[in-house]
Every structure is written in C-alpha cells, then in structure tokens.
TORKOL-4160 file (C-alpha; in steps of 0.2 Angstrom, whole numbers, padded with zeros to 4 digits, m for minus):
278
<pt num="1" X="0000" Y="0000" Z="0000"/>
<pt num="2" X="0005" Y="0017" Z="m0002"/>
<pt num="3" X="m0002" Y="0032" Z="0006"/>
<pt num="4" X="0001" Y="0052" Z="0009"/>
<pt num="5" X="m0004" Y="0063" Z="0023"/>
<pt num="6" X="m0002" Y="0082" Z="0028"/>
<pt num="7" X="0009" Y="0094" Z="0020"/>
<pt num="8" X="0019" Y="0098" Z="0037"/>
<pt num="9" X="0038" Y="0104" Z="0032"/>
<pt num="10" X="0053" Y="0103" Z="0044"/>
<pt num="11" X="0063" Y="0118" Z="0052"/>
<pt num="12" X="0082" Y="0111" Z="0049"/>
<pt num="13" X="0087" Y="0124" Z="0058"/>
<pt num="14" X="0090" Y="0114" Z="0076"/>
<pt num="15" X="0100" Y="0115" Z="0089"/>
<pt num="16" X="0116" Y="0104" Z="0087"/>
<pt num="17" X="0112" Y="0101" Z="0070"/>
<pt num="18" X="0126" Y="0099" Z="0059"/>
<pt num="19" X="0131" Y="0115" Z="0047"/>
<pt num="20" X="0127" Y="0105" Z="0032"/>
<pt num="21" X="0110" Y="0108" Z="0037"/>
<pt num="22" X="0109" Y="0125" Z="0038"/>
<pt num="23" X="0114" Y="0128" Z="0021"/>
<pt num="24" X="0113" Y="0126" Z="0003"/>
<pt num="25" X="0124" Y="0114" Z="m0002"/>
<pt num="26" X="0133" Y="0122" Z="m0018"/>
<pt num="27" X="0128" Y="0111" Z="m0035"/>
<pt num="28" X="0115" Y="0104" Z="m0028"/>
<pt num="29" X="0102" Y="0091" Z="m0037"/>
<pt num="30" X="0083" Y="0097" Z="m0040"/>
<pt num="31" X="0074" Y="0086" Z="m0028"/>
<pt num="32" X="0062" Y="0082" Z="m0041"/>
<pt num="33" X="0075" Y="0071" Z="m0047"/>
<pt num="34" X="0078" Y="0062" Z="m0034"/>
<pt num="35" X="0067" Y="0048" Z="m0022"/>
<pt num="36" X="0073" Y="0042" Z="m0006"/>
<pt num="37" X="0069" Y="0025" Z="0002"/>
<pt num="38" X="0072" Y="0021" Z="0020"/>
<pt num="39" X="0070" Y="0004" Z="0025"/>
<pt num="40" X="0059" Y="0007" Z="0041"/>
<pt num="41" X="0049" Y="m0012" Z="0044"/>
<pt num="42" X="0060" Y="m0021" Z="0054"/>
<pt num="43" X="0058" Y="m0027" Z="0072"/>
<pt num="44" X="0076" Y="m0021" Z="0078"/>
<pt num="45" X="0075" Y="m0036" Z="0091"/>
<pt num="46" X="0095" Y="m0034" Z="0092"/>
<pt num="47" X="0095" Y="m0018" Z="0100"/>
<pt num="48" X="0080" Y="m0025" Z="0113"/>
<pt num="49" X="0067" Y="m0011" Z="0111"/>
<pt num="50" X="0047" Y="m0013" Z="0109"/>
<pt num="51" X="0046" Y="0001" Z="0098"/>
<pt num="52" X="0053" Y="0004" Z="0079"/>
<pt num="53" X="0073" Y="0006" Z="0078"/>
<pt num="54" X="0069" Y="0022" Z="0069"/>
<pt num="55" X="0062" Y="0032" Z="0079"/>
<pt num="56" X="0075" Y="0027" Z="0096"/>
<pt num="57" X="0078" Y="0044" Z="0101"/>
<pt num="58" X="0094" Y="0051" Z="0100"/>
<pt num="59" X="0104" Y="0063" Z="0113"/>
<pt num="60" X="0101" Y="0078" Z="0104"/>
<pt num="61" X="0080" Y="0074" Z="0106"/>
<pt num="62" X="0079" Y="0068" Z="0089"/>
<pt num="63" X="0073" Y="0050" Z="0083"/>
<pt num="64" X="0084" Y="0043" Z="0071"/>
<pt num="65" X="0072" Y="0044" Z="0056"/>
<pt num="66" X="0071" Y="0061" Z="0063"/>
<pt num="67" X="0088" Y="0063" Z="0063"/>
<pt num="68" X="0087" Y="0056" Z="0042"/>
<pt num="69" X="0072" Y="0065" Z="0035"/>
<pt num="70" X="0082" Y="0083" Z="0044"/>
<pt num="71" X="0098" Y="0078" Z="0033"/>
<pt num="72" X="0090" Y="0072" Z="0017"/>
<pt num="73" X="0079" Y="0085" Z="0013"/>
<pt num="74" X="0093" Y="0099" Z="0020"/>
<pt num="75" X="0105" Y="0092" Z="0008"/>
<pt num="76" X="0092" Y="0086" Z="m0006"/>
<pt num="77" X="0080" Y="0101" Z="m0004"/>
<pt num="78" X="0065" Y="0102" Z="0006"/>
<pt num="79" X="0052" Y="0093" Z="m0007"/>
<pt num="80" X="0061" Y="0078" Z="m0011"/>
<pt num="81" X="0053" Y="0062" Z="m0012"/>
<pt num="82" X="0053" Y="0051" Z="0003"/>
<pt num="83" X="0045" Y="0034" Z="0004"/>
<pt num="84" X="0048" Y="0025" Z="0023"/>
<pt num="85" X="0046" Y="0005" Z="0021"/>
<pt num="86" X="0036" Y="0002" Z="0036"/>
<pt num="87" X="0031" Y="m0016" Z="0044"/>
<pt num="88" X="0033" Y="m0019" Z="0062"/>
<pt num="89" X="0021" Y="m0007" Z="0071"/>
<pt num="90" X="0020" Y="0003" Z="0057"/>
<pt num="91" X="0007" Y="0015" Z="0064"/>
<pt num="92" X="0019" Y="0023" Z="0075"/>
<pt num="93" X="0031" Y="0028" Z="0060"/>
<pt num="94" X="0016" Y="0033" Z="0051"/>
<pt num="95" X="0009" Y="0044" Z="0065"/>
<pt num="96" X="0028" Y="0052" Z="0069"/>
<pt num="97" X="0032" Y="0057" Z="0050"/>
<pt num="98" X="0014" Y="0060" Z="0042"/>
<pt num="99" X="0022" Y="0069" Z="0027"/>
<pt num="100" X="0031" Y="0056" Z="0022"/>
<pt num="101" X="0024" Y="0042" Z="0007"/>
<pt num="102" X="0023" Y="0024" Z="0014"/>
<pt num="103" X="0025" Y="0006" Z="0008"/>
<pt num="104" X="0020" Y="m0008" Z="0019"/>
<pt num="105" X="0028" Y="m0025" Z="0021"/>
<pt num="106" X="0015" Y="m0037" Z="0029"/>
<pt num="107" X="0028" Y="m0050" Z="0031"/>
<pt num="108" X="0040" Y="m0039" Z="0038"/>
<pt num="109" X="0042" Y="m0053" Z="0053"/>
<pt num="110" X="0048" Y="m0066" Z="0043"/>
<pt num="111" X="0059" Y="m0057" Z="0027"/>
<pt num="112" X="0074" Y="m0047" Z="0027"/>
<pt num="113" X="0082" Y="m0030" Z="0018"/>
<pt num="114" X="0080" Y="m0038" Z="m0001"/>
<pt num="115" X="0061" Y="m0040" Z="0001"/>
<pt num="116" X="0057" Y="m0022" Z="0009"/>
<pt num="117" X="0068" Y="m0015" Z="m0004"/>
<pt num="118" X="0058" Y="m0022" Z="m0017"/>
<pt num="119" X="0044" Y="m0016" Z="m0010"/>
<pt num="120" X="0050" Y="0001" Z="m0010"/>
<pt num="121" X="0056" Y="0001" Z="m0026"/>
<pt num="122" X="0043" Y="m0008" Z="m0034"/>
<pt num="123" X="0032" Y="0011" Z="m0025"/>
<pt num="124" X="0044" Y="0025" Z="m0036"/>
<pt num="125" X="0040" Y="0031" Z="m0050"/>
<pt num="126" X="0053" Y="0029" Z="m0065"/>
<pt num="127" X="0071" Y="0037" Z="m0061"/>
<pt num="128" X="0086" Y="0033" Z="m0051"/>
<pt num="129" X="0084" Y="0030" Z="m0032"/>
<pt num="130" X="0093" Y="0033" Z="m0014"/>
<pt num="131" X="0089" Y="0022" Z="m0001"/>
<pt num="132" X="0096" Y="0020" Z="0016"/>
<pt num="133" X="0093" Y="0008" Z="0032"/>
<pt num="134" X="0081" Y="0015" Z="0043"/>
<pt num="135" X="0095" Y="0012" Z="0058"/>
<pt num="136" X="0109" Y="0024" Z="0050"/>
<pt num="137" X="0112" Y="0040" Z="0058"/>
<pt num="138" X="0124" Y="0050" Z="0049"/>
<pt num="139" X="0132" Y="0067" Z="0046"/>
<pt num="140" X="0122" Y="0075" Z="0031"/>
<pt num="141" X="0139" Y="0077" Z="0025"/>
<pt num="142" X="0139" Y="0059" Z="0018"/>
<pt num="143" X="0125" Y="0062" Z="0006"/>
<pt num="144" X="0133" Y="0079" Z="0001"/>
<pt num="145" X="0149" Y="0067" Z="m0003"/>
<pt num="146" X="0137" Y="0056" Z="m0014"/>
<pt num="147" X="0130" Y="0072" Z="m0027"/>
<pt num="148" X="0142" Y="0072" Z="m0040"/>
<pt num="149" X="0137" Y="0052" Z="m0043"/>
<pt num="150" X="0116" Y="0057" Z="m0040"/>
<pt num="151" X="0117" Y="0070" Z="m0052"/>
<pt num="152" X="0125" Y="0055" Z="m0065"/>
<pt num="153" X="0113" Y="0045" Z="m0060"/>
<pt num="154" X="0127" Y="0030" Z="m0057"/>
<pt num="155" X="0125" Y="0016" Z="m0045"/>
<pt num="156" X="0134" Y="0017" Z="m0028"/>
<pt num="157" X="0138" Y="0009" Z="m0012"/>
<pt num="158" X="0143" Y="0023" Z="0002"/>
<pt num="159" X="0157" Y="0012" Z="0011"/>
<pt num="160" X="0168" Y="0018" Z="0026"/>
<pt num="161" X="0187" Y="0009" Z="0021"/>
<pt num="162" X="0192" Y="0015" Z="0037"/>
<pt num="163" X="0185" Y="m0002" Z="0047"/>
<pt num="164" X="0182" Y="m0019" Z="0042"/>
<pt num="165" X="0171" Y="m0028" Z="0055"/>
<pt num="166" X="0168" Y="m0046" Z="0055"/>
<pt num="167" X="0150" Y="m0045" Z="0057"/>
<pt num="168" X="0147" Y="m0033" Z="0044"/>
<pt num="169" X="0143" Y="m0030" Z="0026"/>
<pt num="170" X="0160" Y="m0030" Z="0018"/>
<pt num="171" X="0166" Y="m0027" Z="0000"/>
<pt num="172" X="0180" Y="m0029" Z="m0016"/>
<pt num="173" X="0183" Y="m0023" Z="m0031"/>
<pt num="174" X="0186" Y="m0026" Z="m0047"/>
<pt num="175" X="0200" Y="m0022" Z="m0061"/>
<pt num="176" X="0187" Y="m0005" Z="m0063"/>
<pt num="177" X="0185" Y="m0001" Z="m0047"/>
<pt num="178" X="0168" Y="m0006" Z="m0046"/>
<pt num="179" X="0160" Y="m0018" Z="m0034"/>
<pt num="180" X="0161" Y="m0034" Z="m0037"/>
<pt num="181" X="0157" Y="m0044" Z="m0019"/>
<pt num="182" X="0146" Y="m0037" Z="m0005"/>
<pt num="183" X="0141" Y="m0046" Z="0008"/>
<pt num="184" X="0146" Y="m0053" Z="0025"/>
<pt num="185" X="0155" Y="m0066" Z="0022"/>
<pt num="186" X="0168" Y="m0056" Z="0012"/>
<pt num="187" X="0185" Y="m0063" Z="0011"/>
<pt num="188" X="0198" Y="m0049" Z="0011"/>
<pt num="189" X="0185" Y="m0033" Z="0010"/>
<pt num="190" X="0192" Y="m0020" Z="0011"/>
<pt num="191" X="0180" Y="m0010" Z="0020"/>
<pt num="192" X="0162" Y="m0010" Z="0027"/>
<pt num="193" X="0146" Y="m0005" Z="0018"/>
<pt num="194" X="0136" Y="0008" Z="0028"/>
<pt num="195" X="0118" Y="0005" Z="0023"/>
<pt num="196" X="0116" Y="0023" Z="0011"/>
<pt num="197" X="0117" Y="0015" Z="m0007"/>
<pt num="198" X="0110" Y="0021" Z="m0024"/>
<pt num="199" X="0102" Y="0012" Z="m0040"/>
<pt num="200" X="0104" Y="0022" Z="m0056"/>
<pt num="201" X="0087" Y="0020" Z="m0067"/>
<pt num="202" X="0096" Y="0010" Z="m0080"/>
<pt num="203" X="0099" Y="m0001" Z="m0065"/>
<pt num="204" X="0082" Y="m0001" Z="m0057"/>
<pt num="205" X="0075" Y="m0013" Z="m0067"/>
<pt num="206" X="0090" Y="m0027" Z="m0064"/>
<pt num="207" X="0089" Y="m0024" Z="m0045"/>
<pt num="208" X="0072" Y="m0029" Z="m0045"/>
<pt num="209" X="0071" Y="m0043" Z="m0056"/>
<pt num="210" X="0088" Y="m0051" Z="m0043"/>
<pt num="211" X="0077" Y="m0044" Z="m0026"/>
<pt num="212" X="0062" Y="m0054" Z="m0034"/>
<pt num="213" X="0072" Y="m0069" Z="m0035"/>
<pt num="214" X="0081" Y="m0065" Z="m0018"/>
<pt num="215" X="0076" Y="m0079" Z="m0002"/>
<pt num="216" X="0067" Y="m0071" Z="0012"/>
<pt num="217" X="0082" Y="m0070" Z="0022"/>
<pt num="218" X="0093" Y="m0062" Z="0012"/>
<pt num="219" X="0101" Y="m0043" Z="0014"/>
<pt num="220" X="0096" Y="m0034" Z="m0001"/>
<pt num="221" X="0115" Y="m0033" Z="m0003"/>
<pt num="222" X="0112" Y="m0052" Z="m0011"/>
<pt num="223" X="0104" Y="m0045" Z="m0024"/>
<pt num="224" X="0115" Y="m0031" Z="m0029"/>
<pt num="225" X="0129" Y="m0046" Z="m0027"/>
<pt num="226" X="0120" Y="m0057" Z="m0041"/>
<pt num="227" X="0114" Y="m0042" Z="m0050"/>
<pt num="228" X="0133" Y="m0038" Z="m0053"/>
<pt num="229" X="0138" Y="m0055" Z="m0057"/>
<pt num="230" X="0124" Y="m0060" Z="m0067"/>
<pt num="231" X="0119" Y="m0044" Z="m0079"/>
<pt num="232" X="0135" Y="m0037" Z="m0075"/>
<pt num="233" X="0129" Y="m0020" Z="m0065"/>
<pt num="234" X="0141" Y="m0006" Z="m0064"/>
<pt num="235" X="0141" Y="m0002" Z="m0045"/>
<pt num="236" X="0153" Y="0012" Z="m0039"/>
<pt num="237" X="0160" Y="0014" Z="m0021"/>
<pt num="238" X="0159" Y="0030" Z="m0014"/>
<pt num="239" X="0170" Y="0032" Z="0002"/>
<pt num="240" X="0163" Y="0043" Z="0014"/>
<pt num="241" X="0177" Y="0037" Z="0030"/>
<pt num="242" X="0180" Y="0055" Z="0031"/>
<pt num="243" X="0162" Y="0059" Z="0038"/>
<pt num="244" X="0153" Y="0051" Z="0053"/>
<pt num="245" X="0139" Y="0036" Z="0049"/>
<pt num="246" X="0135" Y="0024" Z="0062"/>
<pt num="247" X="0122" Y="0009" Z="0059"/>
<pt num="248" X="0114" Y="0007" Z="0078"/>
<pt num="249" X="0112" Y="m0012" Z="0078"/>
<pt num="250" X="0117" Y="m0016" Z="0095"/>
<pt num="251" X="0118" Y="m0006" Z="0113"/>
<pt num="252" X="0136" Y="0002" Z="0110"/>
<pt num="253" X="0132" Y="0006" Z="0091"/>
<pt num="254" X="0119" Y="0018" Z="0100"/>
<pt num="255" X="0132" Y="0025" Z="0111"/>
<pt num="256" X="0143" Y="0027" Z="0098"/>
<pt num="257" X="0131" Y="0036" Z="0088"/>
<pt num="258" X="0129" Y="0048" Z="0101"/>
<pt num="259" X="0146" Y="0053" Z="0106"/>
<pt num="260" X="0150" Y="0054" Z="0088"/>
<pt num="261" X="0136" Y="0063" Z="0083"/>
<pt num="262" X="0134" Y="0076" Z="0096"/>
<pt num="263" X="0127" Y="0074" Z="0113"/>
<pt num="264" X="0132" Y="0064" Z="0131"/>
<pt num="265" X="0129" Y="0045" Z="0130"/>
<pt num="266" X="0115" Y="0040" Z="0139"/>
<pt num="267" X="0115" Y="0028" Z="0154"/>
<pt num="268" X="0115" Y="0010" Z="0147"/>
<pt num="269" X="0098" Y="0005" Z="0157"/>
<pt num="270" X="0089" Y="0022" Z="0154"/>
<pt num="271" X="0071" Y="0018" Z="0144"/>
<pt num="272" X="0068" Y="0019" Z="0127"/>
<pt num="273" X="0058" Y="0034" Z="0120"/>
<pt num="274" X="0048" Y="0037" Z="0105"/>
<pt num="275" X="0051" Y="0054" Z="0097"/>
<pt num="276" X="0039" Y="0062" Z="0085"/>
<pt num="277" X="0043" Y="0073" Z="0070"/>
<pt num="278" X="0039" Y="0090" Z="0076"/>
C-alpha cells in the first residue's frame, strides 16, 4: 500500500544540527529528481526495544528517522521524495512522519532487507533511487559526498574503508574499481558498507528482477551481489570514511552514535523513548 498525509515541512534549523543543514549545499540536485527510500519495517530485536529502531531517540532529542528526513531533505531540498518502508508497528512511524509516502511490508516478521527494498522500489515512480537503512544516523555530509554520482545517476555503495568488522557487510573490487562482492562473508573486504546505497534508473529494473528472486532471508545486498555477477551491473564505491555514519544495531552502536554525533551517551539502562517529527 502506499499512502500520503499532511503537508507539514521541517525547520532544519535545530539545535546541534550539523552545518550541512543549515545551508545550501553548492551544485546541488533538483529534488524532483531524486526519491529516497528508508528501509523502516524491521523489528530491531538486536538492539532490545518494543518500539521501531527508527524512531529510538537520540541525545540531541531527535529519533533517528528524525535525525534522516532533517539531513536528506537539508542536503536534497526540502520537497524531495521520501517513501519509509514500514512493517513492524507501522502506525507509530506513520503517526511520527505523516508527510512522508509509505509502503508496507506485511511479512516484515519473517523477510529481510531484499524483500522491503523491493517493495519500495517496486512504489517509485521511474528514475534513479537513494535508499538507506532506517537504523543509519549519519552526518548529512555523507549524502553531500554522494551528489556528484546522484546527479550522474550511477549506481553506488557509500562504504567507510576505514573499518572492516567481521559482522558486517563488507566489500571488493574489481579491475574497474567497481563492486564486485558485497556481503558478510567477504573474504579480504576492504571496507564495510554503511547502509546509504544508490540504483541508477538504467539499473532499477535489474535490481528488482535479482530482489524478486532474492530468499526471504537475504540482505538486499544479495541482490545487488547477483545483480553484478549475473547482468554485469556497474556499481561504484563512494568512500565517505572522512564523515561520521554509524548503523545502531546493538547497545554500543547507540552510544557510539551519540558521542559521535553530538550529545552525552545515555546511561545504558535508561528507557527507550519514541520521538515524534515535530
């Protein structure tokens, strides 16, 4: 399903908000060309909440979706296309960004990544699209690094070569220097995948047909993988290591996301709160 509601705009201007959102980022893309995805329907069990990972509040008083609509449409404009993926007590992301366009998963408790992305997808209208885990807070200064490949509407992988973490996605290259493995069981990656990643729209279609044939438990990075190998998709790597994006899985992921990010980490029994768009 997909479904609108309200008009409601956001004031980026914010206490603690990065610079990047508080200006106009210089070359920047017409929205209108450009649709966002966040991959919002997961049940986050691994970081032990009852609500949505999304909208965990972060130090500076904002959720994390929050924290992402603030920095995509400060970067991207303030009209850009966003289109939340939304399962697992979906009416609580519904009712905290009303603005936004949804698509529901209704077997969000027993898929992965690869089927909430095609869902998404499968809800954009033609044209290249940015999508990002629902669980990534980030300096908007990584989706500034990534406007030179959105306004050539090439394929990319925002990857941070500055880590290579066992339990995450990792990545090589080829001869090119586009992606050519992406996954967790990597061999040799050399560096981790941060959950911000783009399909061109000569791409789009590929991507979907190889999310289609994706297994319920895959990560949609399966079907980039055998998108890659199979109709040999051209997929960049954009390195954003200079800039700060943490993917809050776990407890100390949180943590981490705060100290980086701005703000004092919170005391580690302290009780989750819902934040609202406001």
């Amino acid at each position: 399903m997909s479904v609108r509601t309200g008009d409601r705009m956001l004031d980026p201007v914010r206490r603690g908000l990065s610079p990047y959102l508080t200006r106009t980022p210089t070359g920047r893309q017409r929205s209108s060309q450009v649709q966002v995805v966040i991959l919002a329907a997961g049940m986050g069990t691994r970081l032990g909440r009852q609500d949505p990972k999304p909208l965990t509040r972060l130090n500076d008083g904002r959720s994390i979706m929050q924290r992402q609509i603030e920095g995509l449409r400060a970067v991207l404009g303030a009209d850009v296309s966003i289109t939340a993926v939304v399962g697992f007590r979906k009416e609580l992301i519904m009712d905290a960004a009303p603005d936004l366009t949804f698509a529901y998963n209704p077997d969000f408790a027993v898929t992965n990544t690869s089927k909430s992305l095609l869902r998404g997808l499968r809800s954009t209208r033609e044209g290249g699209v940015l999508w990002l885990n629902g669980d990534v807070v980030f300096d908007p200064a990584v989706i500034e690094q990534t406007l030179p490949q959105l306004a050539a509407d090439q394929s990319f992988v925002c990857v941070d070569t500055s880590t290579v973490a066992e339990e995450e996605v990792k990545y090589t290259l080829d001869d090119d220097g586009c992606i050519r493995e992406l996954s967790k069981t990597v061999v040799g990656g050399l560096g981790e995948a941060v959950g911000i990643n783009y399909i061109s729209s000569t791409d789009k279609a590929a991507l979907i047909e190889h999310l289609e044939i994706c297994s319920h438990e895959d990560y949609f990075e399966r079907g980039i993988e055998t998108a890659i190998t199979e109709r040999g998709m051209r997929v960049r790597p954009v390195d954003i290591s200079q800039f700060d994006a943490v993917e809050v899985d776990f407890e100390d992921d949180l943590v981490r996301a705060n100290t980086l990010l701005g703000g004092t980490a919170p005391a580690v029994d302290e009780p989750n709160i819902v934040a609202e768009l406001s």
